[in-house]
RODO-2510 file (C-alpha; in nm, 4 decimals, decimal comma):
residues 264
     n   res          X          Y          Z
     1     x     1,3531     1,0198     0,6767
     2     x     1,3335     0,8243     0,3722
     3     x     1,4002     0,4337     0,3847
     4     x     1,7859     0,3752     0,4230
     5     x     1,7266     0,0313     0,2197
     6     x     1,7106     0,2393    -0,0713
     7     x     2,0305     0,2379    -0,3247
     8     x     2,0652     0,5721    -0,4755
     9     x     1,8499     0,5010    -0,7619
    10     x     1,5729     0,3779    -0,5593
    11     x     1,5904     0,6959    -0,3551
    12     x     1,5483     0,8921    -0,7262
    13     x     1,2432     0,6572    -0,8238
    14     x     1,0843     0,7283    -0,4534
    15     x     1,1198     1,1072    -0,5159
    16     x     0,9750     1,1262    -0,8447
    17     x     0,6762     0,9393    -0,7074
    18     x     0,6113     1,1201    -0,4374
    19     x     0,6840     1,4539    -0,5823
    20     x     0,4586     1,3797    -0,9745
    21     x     0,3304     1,6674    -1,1083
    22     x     0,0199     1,6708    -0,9056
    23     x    -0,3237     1,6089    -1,1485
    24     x    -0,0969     1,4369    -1,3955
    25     x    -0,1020     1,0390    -1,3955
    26     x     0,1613     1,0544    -1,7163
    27     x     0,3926     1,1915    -1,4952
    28     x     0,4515     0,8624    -1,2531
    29     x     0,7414     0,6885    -1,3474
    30     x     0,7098     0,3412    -1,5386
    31     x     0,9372     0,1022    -1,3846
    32     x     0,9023    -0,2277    -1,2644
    33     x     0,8521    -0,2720    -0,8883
    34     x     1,0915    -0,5357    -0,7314
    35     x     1,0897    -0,6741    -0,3591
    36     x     1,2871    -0,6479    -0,0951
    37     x     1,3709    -0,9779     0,1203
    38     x     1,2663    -0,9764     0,5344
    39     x     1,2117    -1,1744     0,8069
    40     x     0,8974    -1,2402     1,0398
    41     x     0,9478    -1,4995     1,3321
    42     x     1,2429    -1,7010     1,1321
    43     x     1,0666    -1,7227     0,7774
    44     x     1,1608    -1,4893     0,5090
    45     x     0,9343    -1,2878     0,3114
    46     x     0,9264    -1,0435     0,0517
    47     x     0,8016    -0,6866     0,0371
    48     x     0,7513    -0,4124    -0,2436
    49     x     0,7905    -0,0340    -0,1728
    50     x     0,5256     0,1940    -0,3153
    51     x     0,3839     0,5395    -0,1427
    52     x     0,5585     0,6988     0,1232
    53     x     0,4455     0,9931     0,3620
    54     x     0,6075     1,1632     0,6529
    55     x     0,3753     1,2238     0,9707
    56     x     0,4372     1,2289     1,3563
    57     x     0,3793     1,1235     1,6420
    58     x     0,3475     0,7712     1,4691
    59     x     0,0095     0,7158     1,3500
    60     x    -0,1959     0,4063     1,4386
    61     x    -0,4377     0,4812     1,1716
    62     x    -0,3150     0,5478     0,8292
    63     x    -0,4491     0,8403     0,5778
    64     x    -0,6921     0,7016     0,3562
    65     x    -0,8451     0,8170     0,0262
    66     x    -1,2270     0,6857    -0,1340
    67     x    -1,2650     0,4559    -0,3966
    68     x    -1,5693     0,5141    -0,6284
    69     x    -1,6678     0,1314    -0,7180
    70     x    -1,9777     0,1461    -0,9626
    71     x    -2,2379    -0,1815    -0,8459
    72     x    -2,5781    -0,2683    -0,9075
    73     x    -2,6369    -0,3217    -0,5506
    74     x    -2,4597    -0,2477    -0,2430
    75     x    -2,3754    -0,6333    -0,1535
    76     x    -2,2615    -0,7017    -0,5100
    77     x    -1,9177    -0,8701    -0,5704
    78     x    -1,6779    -0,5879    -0,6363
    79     x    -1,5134    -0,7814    -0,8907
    80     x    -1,8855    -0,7456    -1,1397
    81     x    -1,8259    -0,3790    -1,1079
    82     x    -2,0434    -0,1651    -1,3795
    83     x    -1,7594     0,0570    -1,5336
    84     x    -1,3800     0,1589    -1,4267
    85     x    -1,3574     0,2963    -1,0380
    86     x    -1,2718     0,6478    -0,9641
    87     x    -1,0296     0,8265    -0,7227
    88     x    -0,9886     1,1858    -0,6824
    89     x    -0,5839     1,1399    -0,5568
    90     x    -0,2951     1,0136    -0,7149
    91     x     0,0759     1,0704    -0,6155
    92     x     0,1640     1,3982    -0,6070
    93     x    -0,1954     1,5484    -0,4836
    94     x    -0,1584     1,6675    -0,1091
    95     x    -0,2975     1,4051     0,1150
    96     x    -0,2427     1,1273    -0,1196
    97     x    -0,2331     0,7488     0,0026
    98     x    -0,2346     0,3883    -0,1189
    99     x    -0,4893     0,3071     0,1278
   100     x    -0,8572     0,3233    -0,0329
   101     x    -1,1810     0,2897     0,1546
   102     x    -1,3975     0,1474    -0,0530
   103     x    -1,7469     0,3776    -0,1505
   104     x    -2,0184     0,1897    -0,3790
   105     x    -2,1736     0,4152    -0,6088
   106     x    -2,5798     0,2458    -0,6943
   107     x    -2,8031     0,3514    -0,9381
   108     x    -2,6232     0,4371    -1,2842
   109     x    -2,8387     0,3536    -1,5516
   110     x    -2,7640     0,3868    -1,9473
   111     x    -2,8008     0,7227    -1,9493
   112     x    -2,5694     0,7920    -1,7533
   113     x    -2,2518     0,7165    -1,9812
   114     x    -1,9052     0,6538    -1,8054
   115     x    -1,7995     0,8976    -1,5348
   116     x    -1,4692     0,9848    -1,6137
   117     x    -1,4282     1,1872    -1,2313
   118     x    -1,5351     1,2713    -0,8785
   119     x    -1,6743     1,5728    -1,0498
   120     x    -1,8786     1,3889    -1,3057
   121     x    -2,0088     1,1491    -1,0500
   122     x    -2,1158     1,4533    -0,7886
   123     x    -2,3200     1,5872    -1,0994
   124     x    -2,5129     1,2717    -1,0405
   125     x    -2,5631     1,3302    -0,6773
   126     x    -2,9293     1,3120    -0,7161
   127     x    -2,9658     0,9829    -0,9442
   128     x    -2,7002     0,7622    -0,7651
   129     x    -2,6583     0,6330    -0,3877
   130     x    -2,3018     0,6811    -0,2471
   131     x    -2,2318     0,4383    -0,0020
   132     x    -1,9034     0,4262     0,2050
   133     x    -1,8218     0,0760     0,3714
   134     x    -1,5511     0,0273     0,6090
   135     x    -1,3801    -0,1813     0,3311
   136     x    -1,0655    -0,0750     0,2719
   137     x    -0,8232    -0,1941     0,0019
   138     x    -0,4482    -0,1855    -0,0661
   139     x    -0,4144     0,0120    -0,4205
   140     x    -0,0746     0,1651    -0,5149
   141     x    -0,1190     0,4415    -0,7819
   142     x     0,1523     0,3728    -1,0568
   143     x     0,2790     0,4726    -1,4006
   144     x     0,0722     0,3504    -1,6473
   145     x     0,3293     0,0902    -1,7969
   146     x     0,4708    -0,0110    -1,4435
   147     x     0,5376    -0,3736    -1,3550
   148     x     0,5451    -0,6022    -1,0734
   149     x     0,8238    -0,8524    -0,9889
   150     x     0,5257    -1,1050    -0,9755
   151     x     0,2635    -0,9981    -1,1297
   152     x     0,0417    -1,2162    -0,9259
   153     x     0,0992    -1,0365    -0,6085
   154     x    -0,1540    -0,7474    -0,6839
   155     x    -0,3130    -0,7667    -1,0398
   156     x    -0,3121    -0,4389    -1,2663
   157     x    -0,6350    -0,2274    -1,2877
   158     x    -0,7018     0,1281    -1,4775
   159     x    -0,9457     0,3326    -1,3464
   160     x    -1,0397     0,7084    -1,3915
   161     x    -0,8879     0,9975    -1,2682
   162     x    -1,0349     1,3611    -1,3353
   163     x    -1,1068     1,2380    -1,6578
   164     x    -0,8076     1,0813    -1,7440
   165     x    -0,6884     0,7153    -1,7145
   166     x    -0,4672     0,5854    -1,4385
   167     x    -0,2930     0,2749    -1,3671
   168     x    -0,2827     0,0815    -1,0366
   169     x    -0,2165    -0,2436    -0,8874
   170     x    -0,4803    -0,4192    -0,6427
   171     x    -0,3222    -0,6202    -0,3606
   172     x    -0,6658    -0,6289    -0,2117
   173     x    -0,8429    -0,5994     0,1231
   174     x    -0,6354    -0,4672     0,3897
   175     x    -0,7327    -0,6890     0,6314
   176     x    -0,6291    -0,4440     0,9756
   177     x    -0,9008    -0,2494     0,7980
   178     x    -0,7515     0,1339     0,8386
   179     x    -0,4670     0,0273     1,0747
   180     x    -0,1120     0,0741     1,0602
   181     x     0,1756    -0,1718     1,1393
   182     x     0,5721    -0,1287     1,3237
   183     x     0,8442    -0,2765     1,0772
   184     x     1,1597    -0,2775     1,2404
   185     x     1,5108    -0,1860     1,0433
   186     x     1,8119    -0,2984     1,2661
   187     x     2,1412    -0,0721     1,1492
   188     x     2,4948    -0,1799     1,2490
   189     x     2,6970     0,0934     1,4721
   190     x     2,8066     0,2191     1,1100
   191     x     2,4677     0,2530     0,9209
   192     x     2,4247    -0,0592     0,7226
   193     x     2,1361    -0,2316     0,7505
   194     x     2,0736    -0,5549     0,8915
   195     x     1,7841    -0,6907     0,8727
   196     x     1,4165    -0,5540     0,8149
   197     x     1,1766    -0,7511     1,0290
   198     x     0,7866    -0,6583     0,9812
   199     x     0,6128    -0,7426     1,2713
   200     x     0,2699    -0,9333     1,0676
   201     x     0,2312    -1,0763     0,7769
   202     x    -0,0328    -1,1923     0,5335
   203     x    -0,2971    -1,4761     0,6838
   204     x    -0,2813    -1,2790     1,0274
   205     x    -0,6012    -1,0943     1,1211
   206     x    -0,3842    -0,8294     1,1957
   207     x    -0,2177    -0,7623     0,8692
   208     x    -0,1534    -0,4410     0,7435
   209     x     0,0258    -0,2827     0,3974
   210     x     0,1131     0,0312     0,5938
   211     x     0,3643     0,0760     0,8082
   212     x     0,5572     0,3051     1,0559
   213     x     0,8997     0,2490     1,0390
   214     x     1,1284     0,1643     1,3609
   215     x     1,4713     0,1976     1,3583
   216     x     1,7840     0,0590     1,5958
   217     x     2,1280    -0,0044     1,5856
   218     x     2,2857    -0,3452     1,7244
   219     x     2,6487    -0,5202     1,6682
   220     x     2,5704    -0,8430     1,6657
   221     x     2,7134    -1,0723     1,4367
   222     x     2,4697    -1,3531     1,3362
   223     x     2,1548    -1,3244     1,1220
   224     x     1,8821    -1,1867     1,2541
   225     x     1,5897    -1,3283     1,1218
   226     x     1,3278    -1,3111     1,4059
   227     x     1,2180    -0,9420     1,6063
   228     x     1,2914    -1,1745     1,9744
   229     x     1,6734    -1,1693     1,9129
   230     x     1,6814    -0,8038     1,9141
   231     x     1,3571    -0,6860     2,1310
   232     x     1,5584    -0,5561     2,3970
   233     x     1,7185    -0,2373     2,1303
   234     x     1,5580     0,0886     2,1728
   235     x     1,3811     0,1292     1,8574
   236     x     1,2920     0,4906     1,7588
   237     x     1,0088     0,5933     1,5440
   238     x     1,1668     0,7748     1,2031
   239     x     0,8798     0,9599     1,1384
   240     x     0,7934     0,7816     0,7671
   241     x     0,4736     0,6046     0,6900
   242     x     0,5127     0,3480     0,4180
   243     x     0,3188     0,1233     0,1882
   244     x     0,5288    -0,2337     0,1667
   245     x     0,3166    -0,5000     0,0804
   246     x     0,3957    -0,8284     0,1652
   247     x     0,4598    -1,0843    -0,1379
   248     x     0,1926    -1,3144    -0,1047
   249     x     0,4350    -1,5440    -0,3720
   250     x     0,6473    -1,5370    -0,1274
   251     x     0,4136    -1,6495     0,1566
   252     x     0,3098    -1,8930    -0,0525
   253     x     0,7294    -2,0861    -0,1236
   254     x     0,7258    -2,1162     0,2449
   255     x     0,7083    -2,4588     0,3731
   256     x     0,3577    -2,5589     0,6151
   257     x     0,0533    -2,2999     0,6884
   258     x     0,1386    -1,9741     0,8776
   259     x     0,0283    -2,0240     1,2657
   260     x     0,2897    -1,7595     1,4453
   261     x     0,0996    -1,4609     1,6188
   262     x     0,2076    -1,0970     1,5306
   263     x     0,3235    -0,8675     1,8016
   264     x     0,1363    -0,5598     1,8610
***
C-alpha cells in the first residue's frame, strides 16, 4: 500500500520513481522534494519522501545496495574521495534501495582513468582492493535537476552509473547502521489522516531513514502530537518500506538539545 499522505500528484511522482525505465537515470523525474510535517514526543519535525518498496513480514533490516567510494587508503575521509562514486542500482533496477553500504575501492593509480561502472571497476579486480565497511549511508537516487526544500538537509552529489551520470542527494550516515524504524500514521474512522508520528529522530543512536509503516484508526478529537496518546490502537503493519528522512533544518528550529529516548 502506498502512503495515504500522498495527494494525487504525489502518488503520480512516487510511481514514476519507482517504476523509471530501469538502466536509465534520464528517466527519474526532476522535481523538487518538499517535506511533510510530524510529530516525535510533542516536537514537530519534518520529513521528505524518496524510495519506496513493498516487502513482508516487516523487515527489521532494510535492503541495501554498495557504494563504490574511490580512497587512497581505507581510513581516509570519504569526503577527499579520488573520483565520482559508483552504484550499480538506481530506481527502477529490481532490488533497488536508498540505503548504501559503503565499499572503499584502494589502489587506482593514473593509469587507471575514471571508472565510469561496476563493470569498469571489476576489470580492475586485480590492481585495486575492494573493501566493504559496515558504513552505511542515506543516498536517494534522483533526477538529475531535482531539488530539495532545504538544500542543506542532504547536499547534491553526481556519481557514475553504468557509464552514465546520476544525480543524488547525501543525507549521510545512517546512524541504526542497516536497521529499519516503525512510523506510525493514525487515520480517522473515515480515512483521513491524523497525524504521522516517527518513532526516532535525528541525534538518537537509534536513528534510521527507513521505515516500516504502521497504520491505525482513532476518533479522537485533539492533536496528537506524541505516539503515548494513542499507544493503546492496534497498529497494523501495511506492508511498505519507505525512505523519509528526517529534516535535520527542522531539528535544528526546535527550541533546547534533543534528550527524549525513541521507542523500540
Amino acid at each position: 500500500m502506498l502512503l495515504k499522505i500522498f495527494t494525487s500528484i504525489g502518488f503520480i511522482l512516487l510511481t514514476l520513481i519507482n517504476h523509471a525505465i530501469a538502466g536509465d537515470p534520464y528517466a527519474l523525474p526532476n522535481t523538487t522534494y518538499t517535506t511533510t510535517p510530524s510529530y516525535f514526543d510533542n516536537i514537530q519535525v519534518k520529513f521528505y519522501v524518496f524510495y519506496i518498496y513493498n516487502a513482508t513480514p516487516a523487515p527489521a533490516i532494510s535492503r541495501v545496495n554498495p557504494i563504490y567510494v574511490f580512497l587512497k587508503d581505507t581510513n581516509d575521509n570519504m569526503a577527499n574521495t579520488l573520483q565520482p562514486n559508483i552504484i550499480d542500482l538506481i530506481p527502477g533496477d529490481d532490488g533497488y534501495s536508498d540505503l548504501k553500504r559503503v565499499n572503499v575501492v584502494t589502489g587506482l593509480t593514473n593509469s587507471s582513468g575514471t571508472i565510469t561502472s561496476y563493470d569498469s571497476l571489476k576489470n580492475l579486480s586485480n590492481n585495486v582492493k575492494i573493501t566493504e565497511t559496515d558504513i552505511y549511508v542515506n543516498i536517494p537516487v534522483v533526477g538529475l535537476s531535482a531539488k530539495l526544500e532545504n538544500p542543506a538537509d542532504g547536499p547534491e552529489m553526481f556519481g557514475y552509473y553504468k557509464g552514465v551520470q546520476f544525480h543524488c542527494f547525501n543525507f549521510g550516515i545512517n546512524p541504526a547502521g542497516n536497521a529499519t524504524a516503525p512510523i506510525y500514521h493514525v487515520y480517522s474512522s473515515n480515512g483521513t489522516l491524523l497525524a504521522t508520528l516517527p518513532s526516532t529522530i535525528p541525534g538518537l543512536s537509534n536513528y534510521t531513514g527507513i521505515w516500516t509503516i504502521y497504520d491505525s484508526t482513532s476518533n479522537v478529537t485533539f492533536p496528537i502530537t506524541s505516539f503515548n496518546q494513542v499507544s493503546n490502537l492496534e497498529n497494523t503493519y501495511d506492508g511498505t518500506v519507505v525512505n523519509c528522512p528526517i529534516s535535520l533544518t527542522s531539528i535544528t528550529s526546535t527550541s533546547g538539545p534533543i534528550k527524549k529516548r525513541s521507542r523500540k
